[in-house]
C-alpha positions as CSV (number, residue, x, y, z in Angstrom):
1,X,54.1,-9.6,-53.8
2,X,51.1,-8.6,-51.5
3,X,51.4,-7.1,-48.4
4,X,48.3,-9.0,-46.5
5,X,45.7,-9.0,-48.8
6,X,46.5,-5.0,-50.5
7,X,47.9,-5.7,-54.1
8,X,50.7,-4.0,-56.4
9,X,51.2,-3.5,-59.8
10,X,52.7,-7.5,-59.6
11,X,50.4,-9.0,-57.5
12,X,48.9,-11.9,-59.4
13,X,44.8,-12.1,-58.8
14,X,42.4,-14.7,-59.4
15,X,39.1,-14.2,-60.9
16,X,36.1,-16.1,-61.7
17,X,36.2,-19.3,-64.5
18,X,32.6,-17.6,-65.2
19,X,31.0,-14.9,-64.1
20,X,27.4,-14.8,-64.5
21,X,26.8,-10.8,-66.2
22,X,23.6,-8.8,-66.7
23,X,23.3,-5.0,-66.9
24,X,21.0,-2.8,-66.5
25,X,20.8,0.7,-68.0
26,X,24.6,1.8,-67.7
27,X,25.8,-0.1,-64.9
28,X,26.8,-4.0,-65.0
29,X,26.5,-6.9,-62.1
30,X,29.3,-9.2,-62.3
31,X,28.2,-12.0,-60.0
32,X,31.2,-15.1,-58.9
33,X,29.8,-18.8,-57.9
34,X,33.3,-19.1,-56.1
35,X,32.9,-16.2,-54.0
36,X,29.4,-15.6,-53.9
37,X,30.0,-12.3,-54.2
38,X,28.0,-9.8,-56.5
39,X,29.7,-6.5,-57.6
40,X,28.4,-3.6,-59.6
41,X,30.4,-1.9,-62.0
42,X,30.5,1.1,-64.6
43,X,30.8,0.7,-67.8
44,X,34.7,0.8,-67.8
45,X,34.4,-1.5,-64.6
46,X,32.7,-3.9,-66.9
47,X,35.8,-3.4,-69.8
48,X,38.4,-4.2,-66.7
49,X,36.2,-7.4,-65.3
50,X,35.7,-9.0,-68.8
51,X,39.2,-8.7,-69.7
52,X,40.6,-10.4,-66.9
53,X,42.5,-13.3,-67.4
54,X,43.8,-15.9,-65.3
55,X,46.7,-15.2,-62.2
56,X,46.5,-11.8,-64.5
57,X,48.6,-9.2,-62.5
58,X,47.3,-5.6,-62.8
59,X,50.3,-4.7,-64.9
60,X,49.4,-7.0,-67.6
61,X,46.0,-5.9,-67.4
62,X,47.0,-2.0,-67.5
63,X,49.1,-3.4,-71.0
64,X,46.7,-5.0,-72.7
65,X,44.4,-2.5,-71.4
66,X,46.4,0.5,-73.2
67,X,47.2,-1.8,-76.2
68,X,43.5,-2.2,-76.9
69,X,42.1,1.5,-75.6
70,X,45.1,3.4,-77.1
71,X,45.9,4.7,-73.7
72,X,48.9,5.3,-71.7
73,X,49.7,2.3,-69.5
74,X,51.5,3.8,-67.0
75,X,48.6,6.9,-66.9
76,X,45.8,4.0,-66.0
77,X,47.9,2.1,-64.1
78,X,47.2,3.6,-60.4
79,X,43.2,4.1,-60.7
80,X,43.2,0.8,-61.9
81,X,45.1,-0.6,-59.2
82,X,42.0,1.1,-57.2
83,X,39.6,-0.2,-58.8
84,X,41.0,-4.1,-58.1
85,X,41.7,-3.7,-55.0
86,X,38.1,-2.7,-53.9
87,X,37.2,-5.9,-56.1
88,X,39.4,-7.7,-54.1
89,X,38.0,-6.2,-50.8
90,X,34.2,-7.1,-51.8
91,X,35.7,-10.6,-51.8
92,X,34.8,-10.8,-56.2
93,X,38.5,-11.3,-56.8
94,X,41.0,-13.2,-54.8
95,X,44.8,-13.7,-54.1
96,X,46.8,-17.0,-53.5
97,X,44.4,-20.1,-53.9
98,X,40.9,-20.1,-55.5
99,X,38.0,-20.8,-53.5
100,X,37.2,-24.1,-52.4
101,X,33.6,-25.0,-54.8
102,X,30.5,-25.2,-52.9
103,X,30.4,-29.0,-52.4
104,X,27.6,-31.1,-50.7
105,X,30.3,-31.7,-47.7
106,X,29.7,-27.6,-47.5
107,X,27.0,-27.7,-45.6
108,X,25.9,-28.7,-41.9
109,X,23.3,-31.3,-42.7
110,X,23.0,-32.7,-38.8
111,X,19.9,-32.4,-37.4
112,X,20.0,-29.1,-35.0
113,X,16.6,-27.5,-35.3
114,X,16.1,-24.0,-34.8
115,X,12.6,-22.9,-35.8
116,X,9.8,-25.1,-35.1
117,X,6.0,-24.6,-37.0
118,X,3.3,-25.9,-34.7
119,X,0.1,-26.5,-36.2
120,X,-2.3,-26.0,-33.5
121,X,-5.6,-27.4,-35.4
122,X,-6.3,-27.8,-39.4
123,X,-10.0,-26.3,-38.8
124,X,-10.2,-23.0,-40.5
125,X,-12.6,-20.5,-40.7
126,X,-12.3,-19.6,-44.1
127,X,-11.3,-21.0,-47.1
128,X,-8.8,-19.1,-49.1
129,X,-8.9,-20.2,-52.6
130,X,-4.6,-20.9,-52.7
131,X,-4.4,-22.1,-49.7
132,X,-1.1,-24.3,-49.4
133,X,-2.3,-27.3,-47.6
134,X,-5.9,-27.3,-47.6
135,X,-6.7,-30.4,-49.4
136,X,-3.9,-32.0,-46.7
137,X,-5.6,-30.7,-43.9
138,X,-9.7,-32.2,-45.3
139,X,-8.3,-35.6,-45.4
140,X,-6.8,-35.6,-41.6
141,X,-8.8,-37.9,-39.3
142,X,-6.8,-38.9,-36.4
143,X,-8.0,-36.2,-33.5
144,X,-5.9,-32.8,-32.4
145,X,-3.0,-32.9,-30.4
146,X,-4.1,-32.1,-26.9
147,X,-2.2,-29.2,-24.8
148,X,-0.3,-31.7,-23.0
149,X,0.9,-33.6,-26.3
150,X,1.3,-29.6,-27.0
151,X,3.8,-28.9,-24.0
152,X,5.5,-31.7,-24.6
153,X,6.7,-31.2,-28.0
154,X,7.4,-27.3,-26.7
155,X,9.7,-29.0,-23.7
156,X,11.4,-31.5,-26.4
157,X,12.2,-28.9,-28.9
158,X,13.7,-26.9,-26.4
159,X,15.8,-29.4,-25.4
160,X,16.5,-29.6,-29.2
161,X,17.7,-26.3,-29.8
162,X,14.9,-25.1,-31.2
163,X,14.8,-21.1,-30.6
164,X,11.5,-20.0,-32.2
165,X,8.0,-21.4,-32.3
166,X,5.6,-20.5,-35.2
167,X,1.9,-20.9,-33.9
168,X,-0.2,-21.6,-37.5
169,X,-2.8,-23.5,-38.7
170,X,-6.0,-23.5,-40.0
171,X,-6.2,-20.7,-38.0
172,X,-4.7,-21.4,-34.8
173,X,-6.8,-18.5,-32.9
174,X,-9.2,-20.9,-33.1
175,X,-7.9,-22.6,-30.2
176,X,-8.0,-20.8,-26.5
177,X,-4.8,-22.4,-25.7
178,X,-2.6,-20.9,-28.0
179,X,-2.1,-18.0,-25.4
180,X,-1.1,-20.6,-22.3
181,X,0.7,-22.1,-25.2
182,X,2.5,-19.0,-25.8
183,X,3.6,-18.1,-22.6
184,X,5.3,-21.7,-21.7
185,X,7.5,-21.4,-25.2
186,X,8.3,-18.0,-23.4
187,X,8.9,-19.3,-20.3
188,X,11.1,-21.7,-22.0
189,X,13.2,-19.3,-23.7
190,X,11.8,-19.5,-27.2
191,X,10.5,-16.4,-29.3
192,X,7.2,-17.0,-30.3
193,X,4.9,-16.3,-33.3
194,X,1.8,-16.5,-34.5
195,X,0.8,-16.8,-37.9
196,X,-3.4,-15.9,-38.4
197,X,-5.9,-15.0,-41.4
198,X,-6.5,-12.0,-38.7
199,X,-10.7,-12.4,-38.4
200,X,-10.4,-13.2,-35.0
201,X,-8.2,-10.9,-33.6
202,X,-10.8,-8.7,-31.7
203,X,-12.8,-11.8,-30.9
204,X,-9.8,-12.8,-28.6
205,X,-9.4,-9.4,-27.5
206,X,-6.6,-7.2,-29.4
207,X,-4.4,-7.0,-26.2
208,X,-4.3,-10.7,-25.4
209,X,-3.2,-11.1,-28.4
210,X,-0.9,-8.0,-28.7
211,X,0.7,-9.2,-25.6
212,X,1.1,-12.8,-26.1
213,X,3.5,-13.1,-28.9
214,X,6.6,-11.6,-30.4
215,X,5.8,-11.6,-33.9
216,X,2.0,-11.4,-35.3
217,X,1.9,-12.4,-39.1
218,X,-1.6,-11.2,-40.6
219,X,-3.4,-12.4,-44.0
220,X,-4.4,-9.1,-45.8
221,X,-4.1,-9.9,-49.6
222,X,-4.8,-5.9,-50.4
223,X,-5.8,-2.6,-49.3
224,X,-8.9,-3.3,-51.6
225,X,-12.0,-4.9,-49.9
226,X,-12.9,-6.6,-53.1
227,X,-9.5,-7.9,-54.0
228,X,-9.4,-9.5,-50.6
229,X,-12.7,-11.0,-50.0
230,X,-12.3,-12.3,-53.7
231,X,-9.3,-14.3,-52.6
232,X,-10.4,-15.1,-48.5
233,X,-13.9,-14.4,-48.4
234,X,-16.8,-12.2,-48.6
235,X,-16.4,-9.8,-45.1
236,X,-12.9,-10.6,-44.0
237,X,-11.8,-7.7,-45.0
238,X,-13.6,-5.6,-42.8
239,X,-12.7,-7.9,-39.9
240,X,-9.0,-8.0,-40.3
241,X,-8.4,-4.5,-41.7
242,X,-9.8,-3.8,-37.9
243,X,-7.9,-6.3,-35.9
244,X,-4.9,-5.4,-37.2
245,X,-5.9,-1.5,-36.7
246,X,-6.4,-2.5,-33.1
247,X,-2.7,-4.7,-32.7
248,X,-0.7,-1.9,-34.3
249,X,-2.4,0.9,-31.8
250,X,-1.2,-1.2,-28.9
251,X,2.0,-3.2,-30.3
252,X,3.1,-2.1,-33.8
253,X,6.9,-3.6,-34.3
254,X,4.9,-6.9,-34.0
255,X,2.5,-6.8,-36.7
256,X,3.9,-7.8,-40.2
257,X,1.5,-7.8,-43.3
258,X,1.7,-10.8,-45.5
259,X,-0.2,-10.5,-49.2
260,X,-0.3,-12.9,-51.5
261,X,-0.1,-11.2,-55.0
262,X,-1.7,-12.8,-57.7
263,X,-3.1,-11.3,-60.3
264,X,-6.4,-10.1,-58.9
265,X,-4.2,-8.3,-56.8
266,X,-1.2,-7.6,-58.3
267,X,-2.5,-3.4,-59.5
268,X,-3.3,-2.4,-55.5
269,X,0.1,-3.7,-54.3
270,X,2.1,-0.2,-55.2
271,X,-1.0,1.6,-52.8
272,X,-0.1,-0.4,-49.5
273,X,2.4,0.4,-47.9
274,X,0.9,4.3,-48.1
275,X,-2.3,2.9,-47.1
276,X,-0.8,0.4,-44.4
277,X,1.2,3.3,-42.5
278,X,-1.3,5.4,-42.8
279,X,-4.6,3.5,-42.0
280,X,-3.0,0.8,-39.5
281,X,-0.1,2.2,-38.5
282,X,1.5,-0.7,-39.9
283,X,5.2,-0.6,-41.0
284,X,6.4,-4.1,-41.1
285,X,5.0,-6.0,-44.6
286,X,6.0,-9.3,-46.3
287,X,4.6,-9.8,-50.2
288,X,5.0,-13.0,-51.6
289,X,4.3,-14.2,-54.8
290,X,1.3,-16.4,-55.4
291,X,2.7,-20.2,-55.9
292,X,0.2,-23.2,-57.5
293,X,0.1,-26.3,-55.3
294,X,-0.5,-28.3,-58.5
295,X,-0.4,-27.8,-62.3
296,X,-3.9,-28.4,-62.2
297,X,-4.8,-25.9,-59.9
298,X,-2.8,-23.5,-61.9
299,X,-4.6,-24.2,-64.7
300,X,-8.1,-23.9,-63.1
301,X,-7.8,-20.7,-60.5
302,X,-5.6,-18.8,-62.8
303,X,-3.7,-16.9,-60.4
304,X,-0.4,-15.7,-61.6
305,X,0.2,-12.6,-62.4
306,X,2.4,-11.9,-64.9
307,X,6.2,-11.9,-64.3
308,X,7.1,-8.6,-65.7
309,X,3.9,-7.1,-64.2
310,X,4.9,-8.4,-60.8
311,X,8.3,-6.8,-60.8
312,X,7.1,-3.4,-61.8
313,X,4.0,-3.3,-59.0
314,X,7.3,-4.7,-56.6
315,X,9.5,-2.2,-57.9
316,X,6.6,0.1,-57.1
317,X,6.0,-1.0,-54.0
318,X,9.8,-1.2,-52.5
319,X,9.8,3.0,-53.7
320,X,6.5,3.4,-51.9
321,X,7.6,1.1,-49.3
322,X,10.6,3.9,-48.6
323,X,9.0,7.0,-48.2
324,X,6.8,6.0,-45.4
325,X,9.0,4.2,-43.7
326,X,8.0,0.5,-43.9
327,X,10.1,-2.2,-44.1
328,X,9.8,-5.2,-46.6
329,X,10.1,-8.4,-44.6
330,X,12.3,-9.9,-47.3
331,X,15.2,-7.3,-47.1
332,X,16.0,-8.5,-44.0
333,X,16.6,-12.0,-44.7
334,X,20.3,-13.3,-44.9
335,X,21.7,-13.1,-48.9
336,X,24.1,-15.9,-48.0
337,X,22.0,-19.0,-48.8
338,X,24.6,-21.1,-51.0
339,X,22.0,-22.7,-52.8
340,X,19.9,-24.3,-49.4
341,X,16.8,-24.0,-47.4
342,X,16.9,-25.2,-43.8
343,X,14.1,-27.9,-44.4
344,X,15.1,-30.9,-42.6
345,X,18.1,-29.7,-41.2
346,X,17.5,-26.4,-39.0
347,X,13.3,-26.5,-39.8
348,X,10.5,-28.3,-38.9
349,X,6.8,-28.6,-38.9
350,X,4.6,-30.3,-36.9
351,X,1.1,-31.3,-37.9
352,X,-2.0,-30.6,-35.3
353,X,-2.0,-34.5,-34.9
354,X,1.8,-35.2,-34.3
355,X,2.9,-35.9,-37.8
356,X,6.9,-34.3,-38.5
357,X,7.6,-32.8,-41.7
358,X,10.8,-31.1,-43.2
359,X,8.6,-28.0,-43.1
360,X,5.6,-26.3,-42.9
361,X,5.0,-26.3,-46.8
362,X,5.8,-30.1,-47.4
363,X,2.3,-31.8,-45.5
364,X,2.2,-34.6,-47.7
365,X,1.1,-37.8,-45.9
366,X,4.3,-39.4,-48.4
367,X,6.9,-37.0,-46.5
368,X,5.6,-37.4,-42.8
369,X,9.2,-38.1,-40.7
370,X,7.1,-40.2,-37.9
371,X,4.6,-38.8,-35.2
372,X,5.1,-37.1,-32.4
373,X,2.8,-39.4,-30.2
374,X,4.6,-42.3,-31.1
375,X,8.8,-40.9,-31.2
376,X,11.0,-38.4,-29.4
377,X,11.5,-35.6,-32.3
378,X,15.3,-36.2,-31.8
379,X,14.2,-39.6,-33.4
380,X,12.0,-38.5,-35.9
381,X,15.2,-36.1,-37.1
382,X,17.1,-39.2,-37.9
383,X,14.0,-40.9,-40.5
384,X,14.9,-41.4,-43.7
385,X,12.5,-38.3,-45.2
386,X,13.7,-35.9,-42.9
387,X,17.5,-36.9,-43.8
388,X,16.4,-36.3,-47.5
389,X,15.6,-32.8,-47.2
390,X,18.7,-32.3,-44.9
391,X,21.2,-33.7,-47.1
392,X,19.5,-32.0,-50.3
393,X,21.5,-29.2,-52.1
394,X,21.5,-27.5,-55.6
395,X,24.4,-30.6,-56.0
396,X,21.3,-32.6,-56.0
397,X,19.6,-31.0,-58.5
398,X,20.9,-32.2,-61.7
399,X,20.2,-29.4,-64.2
400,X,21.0,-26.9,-61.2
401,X,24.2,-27.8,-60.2
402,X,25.7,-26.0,-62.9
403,X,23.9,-23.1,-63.3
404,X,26.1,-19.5,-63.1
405,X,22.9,-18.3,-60.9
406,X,22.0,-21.6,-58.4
407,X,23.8,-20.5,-55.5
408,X,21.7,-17.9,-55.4
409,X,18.1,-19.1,-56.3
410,X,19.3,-22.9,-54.6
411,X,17.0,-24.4,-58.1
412,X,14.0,-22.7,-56.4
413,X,11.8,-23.9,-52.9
414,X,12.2,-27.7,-53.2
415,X,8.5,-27.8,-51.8
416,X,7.2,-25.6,-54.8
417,X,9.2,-28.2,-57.0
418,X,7.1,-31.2,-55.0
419,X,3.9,-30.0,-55.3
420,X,4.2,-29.8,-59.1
421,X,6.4,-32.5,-60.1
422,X,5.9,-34.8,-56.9
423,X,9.5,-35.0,-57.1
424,X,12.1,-33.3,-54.6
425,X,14.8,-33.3,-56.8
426,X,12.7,-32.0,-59.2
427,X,14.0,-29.2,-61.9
428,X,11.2,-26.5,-62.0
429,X,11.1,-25.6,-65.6
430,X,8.1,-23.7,-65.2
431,X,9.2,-21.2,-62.6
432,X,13.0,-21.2,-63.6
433,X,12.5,-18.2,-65.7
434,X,10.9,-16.7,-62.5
435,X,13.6,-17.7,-60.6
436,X,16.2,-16.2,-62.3
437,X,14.6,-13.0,-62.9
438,X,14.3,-13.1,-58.9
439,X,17.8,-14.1,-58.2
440,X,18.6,-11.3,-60.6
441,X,16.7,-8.7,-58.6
442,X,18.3,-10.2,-55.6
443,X,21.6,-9.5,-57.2
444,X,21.0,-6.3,-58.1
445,X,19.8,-5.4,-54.8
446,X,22.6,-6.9,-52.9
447,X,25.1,-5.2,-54.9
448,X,23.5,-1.9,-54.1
449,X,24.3,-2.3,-50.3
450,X,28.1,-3.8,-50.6
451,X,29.1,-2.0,-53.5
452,X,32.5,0.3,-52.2
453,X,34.3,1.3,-55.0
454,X,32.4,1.3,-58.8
455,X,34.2,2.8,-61.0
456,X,37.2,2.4,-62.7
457,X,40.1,4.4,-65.1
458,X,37.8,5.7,-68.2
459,X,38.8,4.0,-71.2
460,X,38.7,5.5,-74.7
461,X,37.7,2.8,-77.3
462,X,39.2,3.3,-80.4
C-alpha cells in the first residue's frame, strides 16, 4: 500500500494507454495525454517506461525486468523504486484512479474576458507585404470609433473583467489619443500595451511614449536594413532601429522585439539578440514564424522558410539569446494549454469601427460578434460566433481529437486554420507537420525545466 502518494515495492501504478515517444540523441521524452505531463528519460529510463504494463507494481517490473536483462531483481529493485517514484512526482505516472480525459466539459467556456485588442484606426503607414489583416482593413468604410465610443468600450470592459488592453492597428500611433487613451485604461486598473511598426516613435516623442504604456511591442523583422525594408518598406529600418534605441535608453523592461521570420530573414535571426543587447539595449524579443493569410498568398509571396532551417536559426538564436541575457517572449508563456486558445472565451478584439471578433487575428466581416455602437460587449459575448470560438476545443477537431500530441499543439491556431480553409474546425494538413515538430520542441523544452530525477538502474541487455 502507499503511504500518501510515496510507493513500495507493492504499490500498484498506473501509466499511460499511449505515450507519445521521440528521442533525441541519447535521451528519450515520454509525453502522457492523461497527465499532460512530459518527462525525459535515459536510455534505461526509456527500457523501464516502455515496459510498463497496466496497475504494474514495481516488483513485477524489477522481475520481468531481471528476467529480460539477466540481472538480479532484488539488486535493481531499490534504484528502480527511485526512479518511479520521481515519475510519479512529475505527475507522468499515477496511483489509485486514472485521470479523468480532457473532455469539452474541461474547460471554462463562459464569457469572462481578460485581454482586450483595441484597434484604434486601420490606416497604416506602411504596408508590410504579410500583413494579417490588410485586405480586411481596405475594405472598411464605416468611420473610426471616436474617443468617446473609445472610453466607453475601456469603461465596459472593465466592468467585464477585462485586465489588459492591447493598443494596435494600422498603426495606432497614428492617432494623438492613444496616450489619453492609455492613461484612462490605467486609471481604470488595466495594464496597457501598445503594439506599433515603431516609425513613429520619435515623431511622438520617445518619452511620451516610454511613459505611457506598460508593454511596447516593436515591428523589427531583422538586424539587417535590407531584410527589413524588403519586408516593411524602403527606410523603416533606419526609423525604428532609432525609436526603439531611444525607448530602451529611457524604459527598457518595456520594449519587446517582434520579427517575423520568413525566409528572407530567416539567416540574420541567430545575430539578434547580440545585436539587439548590444545596439538597443534591448533584452526582451518575441520571433514568430511567418504564417500565409491564404494559400494563394502563399503561393505568390513565397515566404516560408524552411522548417528544418527555421529550427536551427531558433535553436541558434535561444543559445545566443542566453549569453547576453535576453529573454524569448515565448518561454514565458504558460505550457499548460490542454489543447485551447482563449479566443472567444477569455479574448477579444475590437475593430477601429466597433465590430467584436473572437480575436485580433480572426477580422473577417463573416465572424464579426455584433458592433460595439449598437450592443453592450456583455451582449456581443453571448452571439452565436463568439460562443463558437468559446466552446471550440481539439474535441472539435475531428482528426485532432486523437492525436498522442493535440493537447499540446490544440490542432494548431484555429485562425491560421480559417484563413486557409475558411473553416474553423478545419484540420491544417499543411502546417500539421510544423506543428508537431513545434509541439515537439515544446516538449523537449518543458522537460528540460521539470525534469527531477532521469535516470534509472543501468540494465545490461543480453
Amino acid at each position: 500500500m502507499a503511504n500518501g502518494n510515496r510507493i513500495n515495492a507493492q504499490t500498484r501504478l498506473g501509466c499511460p494507454k499511449q505515450p507519445y515517444i521521440f528521442g533525441r540523441e541519447d535521451q528519450t521524452v515520454f509525453f502522457s495525454r492523461e497527465t499532460f505531463t512530459g518527462v525525459r528519460v535515459n536510455r534505461s529510463g526509456r527500457v523501464v517506461l516502455e515496459a510498463m504494463r497496466k496497475d504494474d507494481t514495481p516488483l513485477l517490473l524489477a522481475d520481468r525486468l531481471a528476467q529480460k536483462y539477466q540481472v538480479s531483481a532484488a539488486k535493481i529493485l531499490n534504484k528502480l523504486l527511485s526512479f518511479l517514484q520521481a515519475m510519479v512526482d512529475a505527475g507522468y505516472l499515477w496511483l489509485a484512479d486514472p485521470p479523468v480525459p480532457i473532455s469539452k466539459d474541461f474547460y471554462d467556456t463562459s464569457f469572462r474576458p481578460i485581454q482586450m485588442y483595441l484597434h484604434l484606426t486601420h490606416v497604416c503607414n506602411l504596408s508590410c507585404v504579410y500583413c494579417y489583416n490588410k485586405h480586411y482593413r481596405q475594405h472598411v468604410k464605416a468611420p473610426e470609433l471616436s474617443l468617446s465610443e473609445l472610453i466607453k468600450i475601456l469603461e465596459e470592459g472593465t466592468e467585464l473583467g477585462i485586465r489588459e488592453v492591447v493598443f494596435t492597428g494600422g498603426e495606432p500611433l497614428l492617432r494623438q489619443e492613444v496616450f489619453d487613451l492609455a492613461a484612462y485604461g490605467q486609471k481604470l486598473g488595466m495594464r496597457v500595451c501598445l503594439t506599433t511598426n515603431g516609425t513613429l516613435i520619435t515623431q511622438r516623442g520617445a518619452d511620451v511614449v516610454a511613459t505611457a504604456f506598460d508593454s511596447i511591442f516593436v515591428s523589427l523583422d531583422s538586424c539587417r536594413q535590407p531584410h527589413h525594408d524588403r519586408l516593411r518598406g524602403v527606410g523603416s529600418y533606419q526609423q525604428v532601429v532609432e525609436g526603439v534605441r531611444q525607448l530602451c535608453a529611457r524604459k527598457p523592461d518595456k520594449v519587446c522585439l517582434r520579427p517575423v521570420i520568413t525566409r528572407h530573414n530567416i539567416e540574420s535571426l541567430p545575430e539578434f539578440p547580440v545585436w539587439a543587447a548590444g545596439e538597443l539595449g534591448c533584452k526582451l524579443i518575441l520571433p514568430t514564424l511567418y504564417l500565409p493569410n491564404s494559400f494563394t498568398e502563399l503561393q505568390e509571396l513565397h515566404l516560408l522558410p524552411d522548417m528544418e532551417k527555421f529550427r536551427c536559426a531558433l535553436k541558434s538564436f535561444e543559445a545566443a539569446s542566453k549569453k547576453v541575457g535576453v529573454t524569448n517572449v515565448l518561454d514565458c508563456l504558460s505550457f499548460r494549454s490542454r489543447g485551447k486558445c482563449g479566443a472567444g472565451s477569455q479574448i477579444i478584439s475590437v475593430d477601429a469601427t466597433g465590430q467584436v471578433f473572437p480575436c485580433q487575428a480572426l477580422h473577417f466581416p463573416e465572424l464579426s460578434c455584433g458592433n460595439i455602437r449598437k450592443n453592450k460587449l456583455n451582449e456581443i459575448g453571448q452571439a452565436l460566433s463568439m460562443r463558437r470560438f468559446a466552446e471550440l476545443s481539439l474535441n472539435s477537431i475531428f482528426k485532432c481529437r486523437d492525436c498522442e500530441l493535440g493537447p499540446v499543439c490544440g490542432g494548431g491556431c484555429r485562425a491560421l486554420a480559417y484563413a486557409l480553409y475558411r473553416d474553423i474546425y478545419a484540420y491544417n494538413e499543411f502546417f500539421c507537420p510544423i506543428l508537431r515538430k513545434e509541439a515537439e520542441d515544446r516538449l523537449w523544452a518543458e522537460s528540460e525545466k521539470s525534469r527531477r530525477a532521469p535516470l534509472s538502474p543501468t540494465l545490461t541487455p543480453r
